[in-house]
RONU-150382 format. One record per atom (N, C-alpha, C, O): residue number from 0; residue in three letters; x, y, z. Coordinates in steps of 0.05 Angstrom, whole numbers, plus 5000, padded with zeros to 4 digits. Layout:
BEGIN
<node i="NUM" aa="ALA" c1="X" c2="Y" c3="Z"/>
...
REM end
This chain:
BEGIN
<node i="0" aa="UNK" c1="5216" c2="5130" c3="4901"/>
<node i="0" aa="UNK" c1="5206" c2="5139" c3="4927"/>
<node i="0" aa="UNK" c1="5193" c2="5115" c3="4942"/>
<node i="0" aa="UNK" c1="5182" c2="5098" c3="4929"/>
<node i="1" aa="UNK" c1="5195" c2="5114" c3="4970"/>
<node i="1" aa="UNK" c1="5182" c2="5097" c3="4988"/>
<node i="1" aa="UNK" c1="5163" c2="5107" c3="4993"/>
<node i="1" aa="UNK" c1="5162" c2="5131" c3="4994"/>
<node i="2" aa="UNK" c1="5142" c2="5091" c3="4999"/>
<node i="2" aa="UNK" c1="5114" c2="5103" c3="5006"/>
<node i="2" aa="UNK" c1="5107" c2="5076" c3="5034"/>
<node i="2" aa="UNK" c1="5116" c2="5053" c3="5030"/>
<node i="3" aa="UNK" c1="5097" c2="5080" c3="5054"/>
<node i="3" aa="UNK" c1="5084" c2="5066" c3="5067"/>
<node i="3" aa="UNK" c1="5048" c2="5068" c3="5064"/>
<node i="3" aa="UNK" c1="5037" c2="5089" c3="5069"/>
<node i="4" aa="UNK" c1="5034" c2="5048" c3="5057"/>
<node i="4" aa="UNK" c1="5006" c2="5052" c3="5053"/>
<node i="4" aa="UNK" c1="4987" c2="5035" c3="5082"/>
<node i="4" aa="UNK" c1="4995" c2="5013" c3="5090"/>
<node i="5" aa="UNK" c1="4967" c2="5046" c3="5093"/>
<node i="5" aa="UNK" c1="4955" c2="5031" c3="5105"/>
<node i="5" aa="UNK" c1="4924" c2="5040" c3="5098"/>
<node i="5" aa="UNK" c1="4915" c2="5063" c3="5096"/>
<node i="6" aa="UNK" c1="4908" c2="5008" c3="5094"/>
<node i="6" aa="UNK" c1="4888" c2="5007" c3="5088"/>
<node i="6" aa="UNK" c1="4868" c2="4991" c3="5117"/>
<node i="6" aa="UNK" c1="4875" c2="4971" c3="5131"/>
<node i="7" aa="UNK" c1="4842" c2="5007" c3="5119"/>
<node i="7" aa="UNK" c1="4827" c2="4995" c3="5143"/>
<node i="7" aa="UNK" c1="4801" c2="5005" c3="5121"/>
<node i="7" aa="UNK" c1="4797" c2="5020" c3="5102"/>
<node i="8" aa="UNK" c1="4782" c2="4979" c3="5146"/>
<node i="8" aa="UNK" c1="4751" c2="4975" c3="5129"/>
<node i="8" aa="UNK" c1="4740" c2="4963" c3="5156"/>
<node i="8" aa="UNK" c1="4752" c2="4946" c3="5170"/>
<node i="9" aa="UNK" c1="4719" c2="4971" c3="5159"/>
<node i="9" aa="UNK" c1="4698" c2="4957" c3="5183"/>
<node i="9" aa="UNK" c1="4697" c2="4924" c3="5167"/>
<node i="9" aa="UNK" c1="4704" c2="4913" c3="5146"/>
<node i="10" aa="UNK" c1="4683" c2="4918" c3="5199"/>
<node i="10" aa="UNK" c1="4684" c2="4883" c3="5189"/>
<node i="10" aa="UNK" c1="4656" c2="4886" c3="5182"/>
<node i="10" aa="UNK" c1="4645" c2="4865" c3="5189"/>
<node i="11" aa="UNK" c1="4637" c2="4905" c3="5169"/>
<node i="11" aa="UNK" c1="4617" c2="4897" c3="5154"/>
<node i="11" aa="UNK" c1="4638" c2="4899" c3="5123"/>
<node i="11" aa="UNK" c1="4641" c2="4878" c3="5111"/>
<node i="12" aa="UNK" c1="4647" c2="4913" c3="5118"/>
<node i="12" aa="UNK" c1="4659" c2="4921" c3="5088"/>
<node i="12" aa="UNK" c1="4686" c2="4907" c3="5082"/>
<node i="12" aa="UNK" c1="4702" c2="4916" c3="5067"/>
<node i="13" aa="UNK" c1="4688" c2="4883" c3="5096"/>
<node i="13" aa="UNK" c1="4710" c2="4861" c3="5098"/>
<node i="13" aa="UNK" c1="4705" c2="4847" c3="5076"/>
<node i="13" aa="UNK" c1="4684" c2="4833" c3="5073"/>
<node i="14" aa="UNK" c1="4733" c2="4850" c3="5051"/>
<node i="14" aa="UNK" c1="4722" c2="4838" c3="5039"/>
<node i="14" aa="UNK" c1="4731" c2="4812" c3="5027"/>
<node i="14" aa="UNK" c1="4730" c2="4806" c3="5003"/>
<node i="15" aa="UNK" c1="4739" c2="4797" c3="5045"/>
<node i="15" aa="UNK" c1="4738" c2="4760" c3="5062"/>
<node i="15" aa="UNK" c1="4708" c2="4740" c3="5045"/>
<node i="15" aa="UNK" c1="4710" c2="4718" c3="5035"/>
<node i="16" aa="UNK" c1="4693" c2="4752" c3="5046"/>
<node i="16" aa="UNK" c1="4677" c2="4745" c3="5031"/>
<node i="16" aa="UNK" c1="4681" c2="4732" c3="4996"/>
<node i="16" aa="UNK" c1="4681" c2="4711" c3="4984"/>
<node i="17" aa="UNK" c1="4685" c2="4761" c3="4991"/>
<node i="17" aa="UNK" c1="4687" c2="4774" c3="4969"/>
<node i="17" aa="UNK" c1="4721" c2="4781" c3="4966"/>
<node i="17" aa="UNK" c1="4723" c2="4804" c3="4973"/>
<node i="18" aa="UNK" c1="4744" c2="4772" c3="4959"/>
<node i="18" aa="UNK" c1="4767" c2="4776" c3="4961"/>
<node i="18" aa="UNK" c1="4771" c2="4775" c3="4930"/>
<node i="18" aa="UNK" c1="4788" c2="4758" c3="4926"/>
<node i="19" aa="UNK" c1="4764" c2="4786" c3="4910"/>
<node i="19" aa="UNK" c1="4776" c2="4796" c3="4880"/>
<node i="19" aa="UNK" c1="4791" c2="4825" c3="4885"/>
<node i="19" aa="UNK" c1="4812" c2="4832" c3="4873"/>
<node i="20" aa="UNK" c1="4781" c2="4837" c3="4899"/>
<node i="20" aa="UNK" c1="4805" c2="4859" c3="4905"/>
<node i="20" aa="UNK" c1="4829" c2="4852" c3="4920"/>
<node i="20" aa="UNK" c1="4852" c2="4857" c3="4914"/>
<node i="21" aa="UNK" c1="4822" c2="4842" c3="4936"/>
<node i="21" aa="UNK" c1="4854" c2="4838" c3="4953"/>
<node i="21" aa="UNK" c1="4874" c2="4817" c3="4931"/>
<node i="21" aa="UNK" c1="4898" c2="4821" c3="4931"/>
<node i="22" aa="UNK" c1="4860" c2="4793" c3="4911"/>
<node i="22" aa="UNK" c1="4875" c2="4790" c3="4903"/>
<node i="22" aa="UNK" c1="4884" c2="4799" c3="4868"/>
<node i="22" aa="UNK" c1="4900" c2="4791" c3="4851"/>
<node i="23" aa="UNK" c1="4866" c2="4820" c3="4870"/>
<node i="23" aa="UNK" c1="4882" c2="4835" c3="4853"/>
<node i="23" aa="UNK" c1="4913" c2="4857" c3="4854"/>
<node i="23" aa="UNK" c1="4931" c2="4866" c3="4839"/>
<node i="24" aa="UNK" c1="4901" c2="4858" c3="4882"/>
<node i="24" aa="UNK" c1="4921" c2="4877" c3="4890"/>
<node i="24" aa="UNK" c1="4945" c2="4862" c3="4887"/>
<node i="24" aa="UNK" c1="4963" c2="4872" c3="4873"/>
<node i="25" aa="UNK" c1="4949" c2="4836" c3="4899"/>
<node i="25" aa="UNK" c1="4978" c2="4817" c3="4899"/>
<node i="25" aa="UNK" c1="4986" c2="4799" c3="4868"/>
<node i="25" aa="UNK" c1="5001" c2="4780" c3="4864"/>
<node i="26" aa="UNK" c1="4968" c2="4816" c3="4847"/>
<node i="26" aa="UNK" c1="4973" c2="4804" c3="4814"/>
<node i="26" aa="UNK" c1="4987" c2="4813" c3="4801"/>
<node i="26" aa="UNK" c1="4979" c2="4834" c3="4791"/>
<node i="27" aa="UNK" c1="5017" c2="4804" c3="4793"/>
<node i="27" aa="UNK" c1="5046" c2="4814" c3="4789"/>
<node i="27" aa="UNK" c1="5024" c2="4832" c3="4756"/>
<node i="27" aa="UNK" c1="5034" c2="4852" c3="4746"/>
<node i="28" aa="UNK" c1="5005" c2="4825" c3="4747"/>
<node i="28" aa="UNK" c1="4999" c2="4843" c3="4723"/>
<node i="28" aa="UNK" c1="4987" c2="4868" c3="4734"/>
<node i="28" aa="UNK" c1="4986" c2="4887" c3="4719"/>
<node i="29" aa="UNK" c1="4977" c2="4872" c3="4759"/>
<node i="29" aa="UNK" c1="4968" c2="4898" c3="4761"/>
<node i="29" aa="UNK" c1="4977" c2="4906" c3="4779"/>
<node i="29" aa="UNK" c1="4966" c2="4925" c3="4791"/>
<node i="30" aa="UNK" c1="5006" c2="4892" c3="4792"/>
<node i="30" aa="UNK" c1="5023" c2="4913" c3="4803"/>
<node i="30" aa="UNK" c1="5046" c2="4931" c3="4782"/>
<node i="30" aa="UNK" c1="5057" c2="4953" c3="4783"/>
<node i="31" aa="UNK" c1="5046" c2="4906" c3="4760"/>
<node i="31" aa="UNK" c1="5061" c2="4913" c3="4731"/>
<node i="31" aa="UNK" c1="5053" c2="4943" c3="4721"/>
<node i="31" aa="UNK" c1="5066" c2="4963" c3="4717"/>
<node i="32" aa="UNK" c1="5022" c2="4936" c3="4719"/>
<node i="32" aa="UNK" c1="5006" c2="4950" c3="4702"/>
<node i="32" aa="UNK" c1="5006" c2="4987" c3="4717"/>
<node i="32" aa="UNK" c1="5009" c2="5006" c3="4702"/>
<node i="33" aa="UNK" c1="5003" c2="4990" c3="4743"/>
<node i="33" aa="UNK" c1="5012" c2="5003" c3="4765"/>
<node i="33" aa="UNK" c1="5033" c2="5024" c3="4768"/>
<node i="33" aa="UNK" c1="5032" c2="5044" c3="4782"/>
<node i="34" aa="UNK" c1="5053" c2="5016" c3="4753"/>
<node i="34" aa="UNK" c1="5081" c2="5015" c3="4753"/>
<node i="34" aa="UNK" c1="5095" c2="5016" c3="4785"/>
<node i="34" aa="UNK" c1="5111" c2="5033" c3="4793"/>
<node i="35" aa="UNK" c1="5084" c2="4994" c3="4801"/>
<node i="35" aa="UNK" c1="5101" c2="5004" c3="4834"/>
<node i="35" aa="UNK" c1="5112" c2="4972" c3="4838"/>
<node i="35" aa="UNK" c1="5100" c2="4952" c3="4829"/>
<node i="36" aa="UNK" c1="5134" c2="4972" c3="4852"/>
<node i="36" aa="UNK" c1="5134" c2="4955" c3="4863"/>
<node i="36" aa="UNK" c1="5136" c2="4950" c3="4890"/>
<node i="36" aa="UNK" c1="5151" c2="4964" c3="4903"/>
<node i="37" aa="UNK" c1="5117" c2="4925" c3="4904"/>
<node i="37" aa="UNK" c1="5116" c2="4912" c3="4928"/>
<node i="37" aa="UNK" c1="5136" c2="4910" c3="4945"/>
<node i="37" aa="UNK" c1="5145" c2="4887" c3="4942"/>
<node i="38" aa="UNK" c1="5146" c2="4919" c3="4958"/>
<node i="38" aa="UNK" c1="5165" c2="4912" c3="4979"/>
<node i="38" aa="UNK" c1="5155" c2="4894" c3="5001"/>
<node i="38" aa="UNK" c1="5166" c2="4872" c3="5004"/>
<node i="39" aa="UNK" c1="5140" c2="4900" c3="5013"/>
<node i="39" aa="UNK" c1="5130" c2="4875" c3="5032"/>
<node i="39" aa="UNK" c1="5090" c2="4887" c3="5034"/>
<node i="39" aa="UNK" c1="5083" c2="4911" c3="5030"/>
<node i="40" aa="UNK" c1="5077" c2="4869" c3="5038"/>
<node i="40" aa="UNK" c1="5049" c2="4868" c3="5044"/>
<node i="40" aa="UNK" c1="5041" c2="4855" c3="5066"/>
<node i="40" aa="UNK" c1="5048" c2="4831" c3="5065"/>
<node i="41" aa="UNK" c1="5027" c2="4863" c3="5090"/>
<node i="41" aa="UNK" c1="5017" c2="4855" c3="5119"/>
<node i="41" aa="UNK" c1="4988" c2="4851" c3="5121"/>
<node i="41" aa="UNK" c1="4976" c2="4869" c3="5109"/>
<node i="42" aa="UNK" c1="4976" c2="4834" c3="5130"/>
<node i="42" aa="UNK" c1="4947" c2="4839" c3="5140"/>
<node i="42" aa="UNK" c1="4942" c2="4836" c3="5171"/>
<node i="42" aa="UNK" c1="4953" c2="4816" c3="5181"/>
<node i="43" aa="UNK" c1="4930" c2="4850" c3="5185"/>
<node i="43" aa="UNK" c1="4925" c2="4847" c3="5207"/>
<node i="43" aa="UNK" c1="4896" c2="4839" c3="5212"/>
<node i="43" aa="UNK" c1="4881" c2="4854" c3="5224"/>
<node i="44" aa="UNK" c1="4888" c2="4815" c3="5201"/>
<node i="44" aa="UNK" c1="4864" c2="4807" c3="5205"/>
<node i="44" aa="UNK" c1="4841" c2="4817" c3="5223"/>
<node i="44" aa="UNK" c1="4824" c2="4831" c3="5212"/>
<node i="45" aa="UNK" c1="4838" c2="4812" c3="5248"/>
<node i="45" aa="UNK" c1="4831" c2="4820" c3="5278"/>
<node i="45" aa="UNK" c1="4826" c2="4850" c3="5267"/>
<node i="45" aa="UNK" c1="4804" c2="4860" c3="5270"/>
<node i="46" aa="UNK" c1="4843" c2="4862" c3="5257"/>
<node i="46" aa="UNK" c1="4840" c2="4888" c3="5264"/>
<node i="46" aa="UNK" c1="4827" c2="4901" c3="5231"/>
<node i="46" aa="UNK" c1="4825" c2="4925" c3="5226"/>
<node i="47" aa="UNK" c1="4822" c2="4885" c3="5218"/>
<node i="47" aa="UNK" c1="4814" c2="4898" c3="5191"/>
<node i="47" aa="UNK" c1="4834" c2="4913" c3="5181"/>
<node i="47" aa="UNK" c1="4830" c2="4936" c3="5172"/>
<node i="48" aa="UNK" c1="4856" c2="4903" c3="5182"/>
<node i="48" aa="UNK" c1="4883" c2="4933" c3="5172"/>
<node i="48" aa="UNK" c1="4902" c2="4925" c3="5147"/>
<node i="48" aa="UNK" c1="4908" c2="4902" c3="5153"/>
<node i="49" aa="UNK" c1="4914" c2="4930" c3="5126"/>
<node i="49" aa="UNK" c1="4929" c2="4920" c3="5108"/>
<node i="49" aa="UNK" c1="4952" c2="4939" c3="5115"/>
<node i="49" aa="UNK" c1="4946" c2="4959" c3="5128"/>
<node i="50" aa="UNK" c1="4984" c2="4936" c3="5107"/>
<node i="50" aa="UNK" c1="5000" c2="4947" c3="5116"/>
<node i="50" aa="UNK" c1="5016" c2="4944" c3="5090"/>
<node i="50" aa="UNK" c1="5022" c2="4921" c3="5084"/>
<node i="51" aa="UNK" c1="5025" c2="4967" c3="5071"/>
<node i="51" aa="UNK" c1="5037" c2="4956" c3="5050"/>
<node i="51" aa="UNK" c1="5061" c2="4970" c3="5041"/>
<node i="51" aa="UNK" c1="5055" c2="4993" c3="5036"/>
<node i="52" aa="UNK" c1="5090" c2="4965" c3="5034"/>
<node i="52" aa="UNK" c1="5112" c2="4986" c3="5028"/>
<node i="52" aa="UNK" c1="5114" c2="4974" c3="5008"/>
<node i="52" aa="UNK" c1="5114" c2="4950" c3="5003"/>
<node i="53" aa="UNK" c1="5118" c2="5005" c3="4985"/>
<node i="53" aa="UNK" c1="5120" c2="5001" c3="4960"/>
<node i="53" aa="UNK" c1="5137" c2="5027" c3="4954"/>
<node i="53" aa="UNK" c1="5136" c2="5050" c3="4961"/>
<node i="54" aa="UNK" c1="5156" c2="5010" c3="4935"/>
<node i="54" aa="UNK" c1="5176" c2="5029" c3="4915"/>
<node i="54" aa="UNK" c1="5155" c2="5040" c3="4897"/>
<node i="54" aa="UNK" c1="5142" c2="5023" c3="4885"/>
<node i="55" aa="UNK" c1="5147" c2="5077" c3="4890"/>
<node i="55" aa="UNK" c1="5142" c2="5081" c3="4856"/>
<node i="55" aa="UNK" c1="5155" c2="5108" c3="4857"/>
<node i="55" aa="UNK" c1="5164" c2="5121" c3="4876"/>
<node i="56" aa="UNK" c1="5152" c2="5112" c3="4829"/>
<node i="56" aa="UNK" c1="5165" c2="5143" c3="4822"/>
<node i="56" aa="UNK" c1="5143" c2="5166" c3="4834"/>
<node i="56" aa="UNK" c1="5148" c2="5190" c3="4831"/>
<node i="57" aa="UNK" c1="5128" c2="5159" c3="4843"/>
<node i="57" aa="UNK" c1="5107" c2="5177" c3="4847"/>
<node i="57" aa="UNK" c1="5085" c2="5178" c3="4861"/>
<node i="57" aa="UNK" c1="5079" c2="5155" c3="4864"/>
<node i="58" aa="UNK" c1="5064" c2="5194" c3="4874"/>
<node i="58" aa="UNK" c1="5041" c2="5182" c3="4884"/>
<node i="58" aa="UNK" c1="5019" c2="5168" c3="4870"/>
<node i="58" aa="UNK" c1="5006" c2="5149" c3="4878"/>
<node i="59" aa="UNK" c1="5017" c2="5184" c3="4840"/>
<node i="59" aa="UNK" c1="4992" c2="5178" c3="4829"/>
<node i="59" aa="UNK" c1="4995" c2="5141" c3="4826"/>
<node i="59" aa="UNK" c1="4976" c2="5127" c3="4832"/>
<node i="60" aa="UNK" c1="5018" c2="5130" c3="4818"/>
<node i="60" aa="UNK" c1="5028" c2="5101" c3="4814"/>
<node i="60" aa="UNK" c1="5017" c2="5091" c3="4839"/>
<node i="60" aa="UNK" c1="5003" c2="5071" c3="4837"/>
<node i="61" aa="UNK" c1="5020" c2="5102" c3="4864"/>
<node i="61" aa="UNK" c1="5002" c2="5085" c3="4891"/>
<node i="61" aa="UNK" c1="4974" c2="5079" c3="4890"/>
<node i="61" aa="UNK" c1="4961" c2="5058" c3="4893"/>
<node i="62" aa="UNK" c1="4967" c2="5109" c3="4884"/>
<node i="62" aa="UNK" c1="4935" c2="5112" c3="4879"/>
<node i="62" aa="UNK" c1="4925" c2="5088" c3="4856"/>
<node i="62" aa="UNK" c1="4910" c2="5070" c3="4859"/>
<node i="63" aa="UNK" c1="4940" c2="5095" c3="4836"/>
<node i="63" aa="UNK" c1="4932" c2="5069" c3="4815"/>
<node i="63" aa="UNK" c1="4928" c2="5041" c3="4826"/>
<node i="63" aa="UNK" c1="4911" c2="5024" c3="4822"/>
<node i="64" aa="UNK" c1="4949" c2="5040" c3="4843"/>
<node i="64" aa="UNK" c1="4946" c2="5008" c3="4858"/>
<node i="64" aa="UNK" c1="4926" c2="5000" c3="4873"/>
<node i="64" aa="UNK" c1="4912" c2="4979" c3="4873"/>
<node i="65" aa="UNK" c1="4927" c2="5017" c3="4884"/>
<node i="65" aa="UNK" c1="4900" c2="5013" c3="4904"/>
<node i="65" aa="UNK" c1="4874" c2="5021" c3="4898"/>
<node i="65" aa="UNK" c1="4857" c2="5019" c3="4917"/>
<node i="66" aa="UNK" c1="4866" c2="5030" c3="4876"/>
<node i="66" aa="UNK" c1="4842" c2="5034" c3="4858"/>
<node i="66" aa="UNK" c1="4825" c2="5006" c3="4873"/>
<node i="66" aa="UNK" c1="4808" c2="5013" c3="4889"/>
<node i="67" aa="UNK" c1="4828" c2="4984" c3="4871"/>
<node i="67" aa="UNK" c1="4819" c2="4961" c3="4873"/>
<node i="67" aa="UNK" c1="4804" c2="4961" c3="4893"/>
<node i="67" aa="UNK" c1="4780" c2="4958" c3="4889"/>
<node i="68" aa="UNK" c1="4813" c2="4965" c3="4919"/>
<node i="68" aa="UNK" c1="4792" c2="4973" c3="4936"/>
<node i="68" aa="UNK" c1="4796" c2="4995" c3="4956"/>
<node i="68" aa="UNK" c1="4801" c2="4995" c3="4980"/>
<node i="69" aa="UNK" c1="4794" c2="5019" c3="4934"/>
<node i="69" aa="UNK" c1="4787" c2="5043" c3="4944"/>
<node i="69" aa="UNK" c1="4760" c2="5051" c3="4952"/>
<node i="69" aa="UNK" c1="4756" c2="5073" c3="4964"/>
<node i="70" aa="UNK" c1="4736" c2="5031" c3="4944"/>
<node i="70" aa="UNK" c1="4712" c2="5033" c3="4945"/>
<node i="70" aa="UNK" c1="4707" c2="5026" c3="4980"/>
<node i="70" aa="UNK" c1="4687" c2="5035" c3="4992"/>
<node i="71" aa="UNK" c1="4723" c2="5012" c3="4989"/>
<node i="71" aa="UNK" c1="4717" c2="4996" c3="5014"/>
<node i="71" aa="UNK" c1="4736" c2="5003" c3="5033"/>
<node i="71" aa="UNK" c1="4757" c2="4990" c3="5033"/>
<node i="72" aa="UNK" c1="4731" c2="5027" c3="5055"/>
<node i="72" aa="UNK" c1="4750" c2="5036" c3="5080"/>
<node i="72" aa="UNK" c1="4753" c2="5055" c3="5066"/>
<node i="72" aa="UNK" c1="4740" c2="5066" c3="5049"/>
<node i="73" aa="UNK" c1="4785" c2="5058" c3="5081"/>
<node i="73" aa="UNK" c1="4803" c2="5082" c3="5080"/>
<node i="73" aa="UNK" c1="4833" c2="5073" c3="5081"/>
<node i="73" aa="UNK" c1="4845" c2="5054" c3="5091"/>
<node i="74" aa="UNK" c1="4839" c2="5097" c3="5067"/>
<node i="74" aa="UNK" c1="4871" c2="5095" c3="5054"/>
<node i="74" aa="UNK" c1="4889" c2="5121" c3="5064"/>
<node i="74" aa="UNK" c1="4884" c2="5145" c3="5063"/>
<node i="75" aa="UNK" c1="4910" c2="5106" c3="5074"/>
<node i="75" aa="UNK" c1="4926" c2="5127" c3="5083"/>
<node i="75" aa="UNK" c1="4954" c2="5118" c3="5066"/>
<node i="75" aa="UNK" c1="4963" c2="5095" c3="5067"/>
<node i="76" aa="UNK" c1="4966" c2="5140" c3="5053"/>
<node i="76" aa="UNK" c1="4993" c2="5134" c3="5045"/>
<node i="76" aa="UNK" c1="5016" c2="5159" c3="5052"/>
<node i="76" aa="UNK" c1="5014" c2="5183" c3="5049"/>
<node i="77" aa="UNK" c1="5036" c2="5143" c3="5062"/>
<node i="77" aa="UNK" c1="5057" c2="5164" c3="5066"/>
<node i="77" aa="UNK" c1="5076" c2="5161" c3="5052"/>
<node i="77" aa="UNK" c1="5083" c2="5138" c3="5047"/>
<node i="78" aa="UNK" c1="5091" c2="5183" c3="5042"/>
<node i="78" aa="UNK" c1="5119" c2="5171" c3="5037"/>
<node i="78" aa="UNK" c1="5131" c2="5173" c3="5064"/>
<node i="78" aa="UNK" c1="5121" c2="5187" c3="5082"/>
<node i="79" aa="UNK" c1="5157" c2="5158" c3="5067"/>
<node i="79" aa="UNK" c1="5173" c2="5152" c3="5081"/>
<node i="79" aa="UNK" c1="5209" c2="5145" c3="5066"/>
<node i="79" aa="UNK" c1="5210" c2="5134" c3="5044"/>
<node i="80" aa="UNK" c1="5229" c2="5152" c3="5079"/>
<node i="80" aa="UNK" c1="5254" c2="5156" c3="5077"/>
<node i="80" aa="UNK" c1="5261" c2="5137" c3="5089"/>
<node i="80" aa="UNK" c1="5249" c2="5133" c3="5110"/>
<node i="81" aa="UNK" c1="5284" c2="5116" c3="5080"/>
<node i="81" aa="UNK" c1="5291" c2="5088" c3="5096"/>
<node i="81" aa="UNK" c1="5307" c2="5109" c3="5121"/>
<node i="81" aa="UNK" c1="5307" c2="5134" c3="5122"/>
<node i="82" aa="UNK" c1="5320" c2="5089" c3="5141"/>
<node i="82" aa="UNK" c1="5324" c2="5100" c3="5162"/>
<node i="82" aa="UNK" c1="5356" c2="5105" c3="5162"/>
<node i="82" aa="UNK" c1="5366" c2="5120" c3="5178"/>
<node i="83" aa="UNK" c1="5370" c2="5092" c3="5142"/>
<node i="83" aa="UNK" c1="5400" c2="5109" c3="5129"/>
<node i="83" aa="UNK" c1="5400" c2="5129" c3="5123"/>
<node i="83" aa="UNK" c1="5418" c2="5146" c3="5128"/>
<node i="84" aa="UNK" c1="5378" c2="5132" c3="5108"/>
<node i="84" aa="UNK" c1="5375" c2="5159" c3="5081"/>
<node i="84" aa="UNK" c1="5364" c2="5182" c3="5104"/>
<node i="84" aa="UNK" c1="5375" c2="5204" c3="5106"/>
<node i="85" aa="UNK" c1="5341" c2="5174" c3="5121"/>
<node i="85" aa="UNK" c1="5334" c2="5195" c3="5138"/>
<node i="85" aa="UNK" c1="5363" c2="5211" c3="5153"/>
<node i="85" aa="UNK" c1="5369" c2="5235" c3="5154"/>
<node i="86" aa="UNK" c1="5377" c2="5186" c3="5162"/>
<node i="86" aa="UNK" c1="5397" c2="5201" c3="5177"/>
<node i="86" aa="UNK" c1="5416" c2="5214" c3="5165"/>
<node i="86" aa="UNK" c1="5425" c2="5230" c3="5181"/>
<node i="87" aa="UNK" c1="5430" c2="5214" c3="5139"/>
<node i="87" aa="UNK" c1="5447" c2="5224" c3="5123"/>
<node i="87" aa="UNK" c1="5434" c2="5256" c3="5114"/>
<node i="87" aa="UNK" c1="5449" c2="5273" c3="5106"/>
<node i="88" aa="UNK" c1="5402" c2="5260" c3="5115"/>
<node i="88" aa="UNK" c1="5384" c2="5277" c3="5115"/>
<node i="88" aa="UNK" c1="5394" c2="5297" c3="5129"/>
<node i="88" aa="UNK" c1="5402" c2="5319" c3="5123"/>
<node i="89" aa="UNK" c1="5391" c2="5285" c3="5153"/>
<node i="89" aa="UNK" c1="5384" c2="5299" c3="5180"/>
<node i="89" aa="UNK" c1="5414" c2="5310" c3="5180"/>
<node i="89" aa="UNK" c1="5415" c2="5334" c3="5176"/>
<node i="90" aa="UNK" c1="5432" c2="5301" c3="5182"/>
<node i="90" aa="UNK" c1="5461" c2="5308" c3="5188"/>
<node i="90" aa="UNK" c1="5476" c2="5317" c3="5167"/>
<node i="90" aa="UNK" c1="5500" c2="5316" c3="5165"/>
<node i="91" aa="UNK" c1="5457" c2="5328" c3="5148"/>
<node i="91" aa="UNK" c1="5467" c2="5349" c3="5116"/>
<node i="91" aa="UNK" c1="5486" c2="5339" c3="5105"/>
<node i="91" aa="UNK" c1="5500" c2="5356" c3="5095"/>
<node i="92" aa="UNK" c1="5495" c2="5309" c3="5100"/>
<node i="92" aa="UNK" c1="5509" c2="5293" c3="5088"/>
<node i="92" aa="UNK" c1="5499" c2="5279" c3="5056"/>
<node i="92" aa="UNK" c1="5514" c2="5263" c3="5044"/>
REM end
């Protein structure tokens, strides 16, 4: 399954300072450990925002990933359907 994740945090709880979570999040052992894999990862600095698509079998595998800094902001994850698969959906194919 595809999941699209977005993560936001005020620029007091930015944690630029303090960055052991963000780079845990990008550590092939605890994306391993996780079981998801990275498709692409975004930051929108300015705006305090992380943008992240990830292949897993499941939600709880997202939640695991982002354990790291779940303490700081808010997390939104969707799944999402690539835009082939949506349309082969849509048109009962």
């Amino acid at each position: 399954m595809l999941f699209v994740a977005i993560h936001q945090h005020t620029p007091e709880m930015c944690p630029a300072d303090n960055p052991a979570p963000i780079h845990q999040l990008a550590s092939e052992e605890h994306i391993s450990a996780s079981g998801v894999k990275v498709l692409g990862s975004y930051i929108a600095p300015p705006e305090h925002t992380l943008f992240v698509l990830l292949e897993a079998d499941d939600y709880a595998q997202v939640v695991r990933y982002f354990r790291p800094i779940g303490k700081i902001g808010t997390l939104r994850i969707v799944p999402v359907l690539g835009l082939q698969e949506a349309l082969r959906v849509l048109s009962g194919h």
